[in-house]
C-alpha positions in Angstrom: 0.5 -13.4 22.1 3.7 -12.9 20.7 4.8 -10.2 17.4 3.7 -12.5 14.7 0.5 -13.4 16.5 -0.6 -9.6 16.7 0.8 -8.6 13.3 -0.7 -11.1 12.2 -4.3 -10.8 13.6 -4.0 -7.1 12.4 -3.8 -8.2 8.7 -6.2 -10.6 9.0 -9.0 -7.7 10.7 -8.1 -5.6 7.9 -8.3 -8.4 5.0 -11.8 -9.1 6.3 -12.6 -5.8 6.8 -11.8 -5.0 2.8 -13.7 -8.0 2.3 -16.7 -6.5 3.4 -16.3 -3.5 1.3 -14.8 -4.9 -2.2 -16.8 -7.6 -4.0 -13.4 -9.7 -4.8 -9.5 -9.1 -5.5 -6.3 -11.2 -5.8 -4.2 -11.4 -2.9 -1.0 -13.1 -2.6 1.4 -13.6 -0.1 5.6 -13.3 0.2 8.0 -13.4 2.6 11.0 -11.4 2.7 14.1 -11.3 4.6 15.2 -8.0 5.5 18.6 -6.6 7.5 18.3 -5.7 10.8 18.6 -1.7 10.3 14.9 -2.6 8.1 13.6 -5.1 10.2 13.9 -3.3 13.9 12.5 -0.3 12.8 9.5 -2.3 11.4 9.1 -4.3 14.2 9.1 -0.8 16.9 6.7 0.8 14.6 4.1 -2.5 13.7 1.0 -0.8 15.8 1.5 3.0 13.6 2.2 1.8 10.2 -0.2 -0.8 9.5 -0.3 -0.7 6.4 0.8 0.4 2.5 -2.0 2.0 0.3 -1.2 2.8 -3.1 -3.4 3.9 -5.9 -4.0 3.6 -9.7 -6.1 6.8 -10.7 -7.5 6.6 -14.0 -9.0 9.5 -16.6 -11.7 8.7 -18.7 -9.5 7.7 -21.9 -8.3 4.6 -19.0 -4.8 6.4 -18.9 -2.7 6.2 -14.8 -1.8 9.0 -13.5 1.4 8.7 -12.0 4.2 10.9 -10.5 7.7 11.0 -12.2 10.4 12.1 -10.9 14.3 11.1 -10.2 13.4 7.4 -9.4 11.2 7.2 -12.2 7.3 6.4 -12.5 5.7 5.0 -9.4 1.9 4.9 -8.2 1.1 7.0 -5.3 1.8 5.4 -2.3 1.2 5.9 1.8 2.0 3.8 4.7 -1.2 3.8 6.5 -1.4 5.2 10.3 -2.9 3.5 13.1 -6.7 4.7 13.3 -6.4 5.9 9.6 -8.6 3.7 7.3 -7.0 2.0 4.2 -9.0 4.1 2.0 -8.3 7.4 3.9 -4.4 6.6 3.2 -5.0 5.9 -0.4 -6.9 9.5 -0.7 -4.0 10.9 1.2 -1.4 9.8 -0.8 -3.2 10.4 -4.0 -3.8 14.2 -2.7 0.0 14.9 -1.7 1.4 13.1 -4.7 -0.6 13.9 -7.8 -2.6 17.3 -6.6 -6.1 15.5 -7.5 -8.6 14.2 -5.6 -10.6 10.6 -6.4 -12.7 8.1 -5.7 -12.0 4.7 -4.9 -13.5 1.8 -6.8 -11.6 -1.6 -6.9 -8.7 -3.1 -5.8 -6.0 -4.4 -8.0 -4.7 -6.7 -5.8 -3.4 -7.3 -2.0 0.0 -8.5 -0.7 0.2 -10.3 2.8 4.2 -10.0 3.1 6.2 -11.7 6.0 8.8 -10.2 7.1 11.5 -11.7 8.8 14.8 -11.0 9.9 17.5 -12.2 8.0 19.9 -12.6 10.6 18.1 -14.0 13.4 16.5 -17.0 13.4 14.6 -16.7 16.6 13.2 -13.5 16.1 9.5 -13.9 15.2 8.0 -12.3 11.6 6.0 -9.5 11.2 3.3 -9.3 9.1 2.6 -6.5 6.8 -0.2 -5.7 4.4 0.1 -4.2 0.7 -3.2 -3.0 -1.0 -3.4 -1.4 -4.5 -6.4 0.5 -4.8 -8.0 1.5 -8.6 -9.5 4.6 -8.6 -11.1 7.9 -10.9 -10.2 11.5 -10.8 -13.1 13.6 -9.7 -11.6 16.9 -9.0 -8.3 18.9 -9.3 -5.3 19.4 -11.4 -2.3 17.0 -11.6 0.9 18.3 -10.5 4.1 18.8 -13.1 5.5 16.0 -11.5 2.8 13.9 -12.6 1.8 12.5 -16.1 -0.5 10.1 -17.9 0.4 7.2 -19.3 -1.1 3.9 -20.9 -0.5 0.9 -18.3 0.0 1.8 -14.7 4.0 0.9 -13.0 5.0 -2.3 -11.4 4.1 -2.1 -7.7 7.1 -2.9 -6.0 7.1 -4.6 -2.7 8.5 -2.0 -0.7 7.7 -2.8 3.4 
């Protein structure tokens, strides 16, 4: 089975396996052509990076926590690691980003993105998943490079 076969197969284990888990969520799918200094280094690393959690942690009041700095608000955000769950990469990058811990409840949404390369026609795509988690704080204290605000950020599609 060639790239696209595997990639692809990976996605669809780990759609079904958030199937299982989350009682239903949006998903959506895109394809994007990317350069070859973005594309090779996706295609080497397919098997590692399996994935992009990120995470909209919520207070009581329904504020988003979200960090801030130079580029602006964003959503904590991991790429997930071969033999990491989804979830454990969500935690992760809630942890590093924000200084809380949470839990999990929902997804937002899920992006199947295909990514192919823009200057080779031949080469196959690769297929990436993006999952938005929702989530509560249950312990800890936000970072100063965090803050709460009313609607969480755009997720962008970042492969």
């Amino acid at each position: 089975m060639n790239l696209a076969g595997r990639s692809r197969d990976h996605v669809e284990s780990l759609l079904s396996a958030l199937d299982d888990s989350y009682e239903s969520f949006p998903v959506t799918q895109t394809t994007v052509s990317v350069p070859s200094e973005t594309y090779d280094p996706i295609a080497r690393k397919w098997r590692q990076e399996v994935a992009r959690a990120d995470v909209h942690v919520r207070n009581d009041a329904g504020e988003v926590l979200v960090s801030t700095d130079e580029e602006g608000p964003r959503a904590p955000s991991a790429i997930v690691a071969a033999g990491e769950s989804l979830e454990e990469g969500a935690r992760r990058a809630v942890t590093r980003s924000l200084g809380v811990e949470c839990r999990l409840d929902g997804l937002a949404g899920v992006t199947i993105a295909g990514v192919q390369h823009e200057d080779d026609a031949d080469a196959n795509p690769i297929y990436r998943l993006l999952v938005v988690f929702t989530g509560q704080r249950v312990a800890g204290t936000p970072s100063r490079a965090s803050e709460w605000r009313a609607e969480p950020p755009d997720s962008q599609l970042l492969i």
